[in-house]
GUMIKE-313334 format. One line per 5 residues: number of its first residue (from 1); their letters; for each residue z, y, x of N, C-alpha, C. Coordinates in steps of 0.05 Angstrom, whole numbers. Example, Ala and Ser with C-alpha at 12.3 -4.5 7.8 and 13.67 -1.06 7.14 Angstrom:
2
1 = as = 156,-114,264,156,-90,246,156,-66,264 | 142,-45,257,143,-21,273,157,1,258 .
//
This chain:
58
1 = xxxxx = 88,640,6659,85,616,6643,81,624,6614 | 57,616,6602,50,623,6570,57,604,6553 | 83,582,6565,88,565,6545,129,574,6542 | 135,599,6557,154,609,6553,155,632,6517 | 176,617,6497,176,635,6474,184,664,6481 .
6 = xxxxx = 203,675,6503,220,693,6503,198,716,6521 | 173,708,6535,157,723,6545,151,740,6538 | 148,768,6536,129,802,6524,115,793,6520 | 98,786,6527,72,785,6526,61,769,6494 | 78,749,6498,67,726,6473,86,739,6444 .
11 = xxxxx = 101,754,6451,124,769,6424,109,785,6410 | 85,803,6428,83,843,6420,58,828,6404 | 44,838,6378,31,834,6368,-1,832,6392 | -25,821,6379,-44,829,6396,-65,846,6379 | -82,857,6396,-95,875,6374,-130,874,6374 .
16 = xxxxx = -151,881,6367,-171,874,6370,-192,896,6363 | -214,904,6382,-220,926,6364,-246,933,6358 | -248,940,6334,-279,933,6319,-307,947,6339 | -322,929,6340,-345,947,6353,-374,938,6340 | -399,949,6342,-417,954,6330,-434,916,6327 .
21 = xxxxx = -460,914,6319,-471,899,6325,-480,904,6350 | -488,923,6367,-500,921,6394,-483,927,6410 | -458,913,6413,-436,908,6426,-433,942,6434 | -433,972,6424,-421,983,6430,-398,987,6413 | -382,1009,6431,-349,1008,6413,-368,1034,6400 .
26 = xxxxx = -353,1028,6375,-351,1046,6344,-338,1081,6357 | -346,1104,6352,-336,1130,6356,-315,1138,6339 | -316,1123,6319,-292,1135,6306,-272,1096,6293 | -265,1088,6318,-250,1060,6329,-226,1063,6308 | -223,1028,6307,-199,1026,6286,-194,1000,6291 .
31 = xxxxx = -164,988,6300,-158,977,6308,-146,951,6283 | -153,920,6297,-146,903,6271,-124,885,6287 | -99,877,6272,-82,864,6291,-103,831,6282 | -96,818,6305,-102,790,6302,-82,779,6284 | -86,769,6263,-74,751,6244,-62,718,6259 .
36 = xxxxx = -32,714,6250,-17,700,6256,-6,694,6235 | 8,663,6237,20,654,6218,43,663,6197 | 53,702,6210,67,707,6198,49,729,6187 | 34,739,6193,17,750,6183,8,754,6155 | -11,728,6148,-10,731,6123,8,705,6108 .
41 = xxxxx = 11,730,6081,44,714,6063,24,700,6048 | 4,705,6046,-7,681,6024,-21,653,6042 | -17,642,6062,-30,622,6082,-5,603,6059 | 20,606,6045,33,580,6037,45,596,6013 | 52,566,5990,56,570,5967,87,587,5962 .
46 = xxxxx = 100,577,5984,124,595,5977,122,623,5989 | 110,626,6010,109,656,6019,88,670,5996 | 72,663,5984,57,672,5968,72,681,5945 | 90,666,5932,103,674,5914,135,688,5923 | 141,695,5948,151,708,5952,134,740,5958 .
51 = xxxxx = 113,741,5967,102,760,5961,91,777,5941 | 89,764,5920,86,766,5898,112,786,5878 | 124,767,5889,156,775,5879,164,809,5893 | 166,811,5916,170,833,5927,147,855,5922 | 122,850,5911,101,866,5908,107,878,5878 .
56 = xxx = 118,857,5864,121,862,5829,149,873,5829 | 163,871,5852,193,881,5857,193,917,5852 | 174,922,5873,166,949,5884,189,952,5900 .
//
């Protein structure tokens, strides 16, 4: 069931991986995670400025 939160499957990041315009895969491959809501800190005003904060923190 994919509407279970506690499932592996829906927890482990997913990943995606770059390939050419003529649908072959790339020889020297590099993998991009699929972006999620936690993903990126700047999608909202307060995670943004919490990132901010921790970036200017060091």
């Amino acid at each position: 069931n994919n509407d279970d939160p506690n499932n592996p499957w829906s927890l482990a990041p997913s990943y995606s991986q770059v390939i050419d315009n003529n649908g072959n895969i790339n020889p020297n491959p590099f993998m991009i995670q699929t972006p999620d809501k936690n993903t990126n800190m700047f999608i909202d005003i307060r995670t943004s400025l919490f990132a901010i904060y921790l970036f200017l923190a060091g």
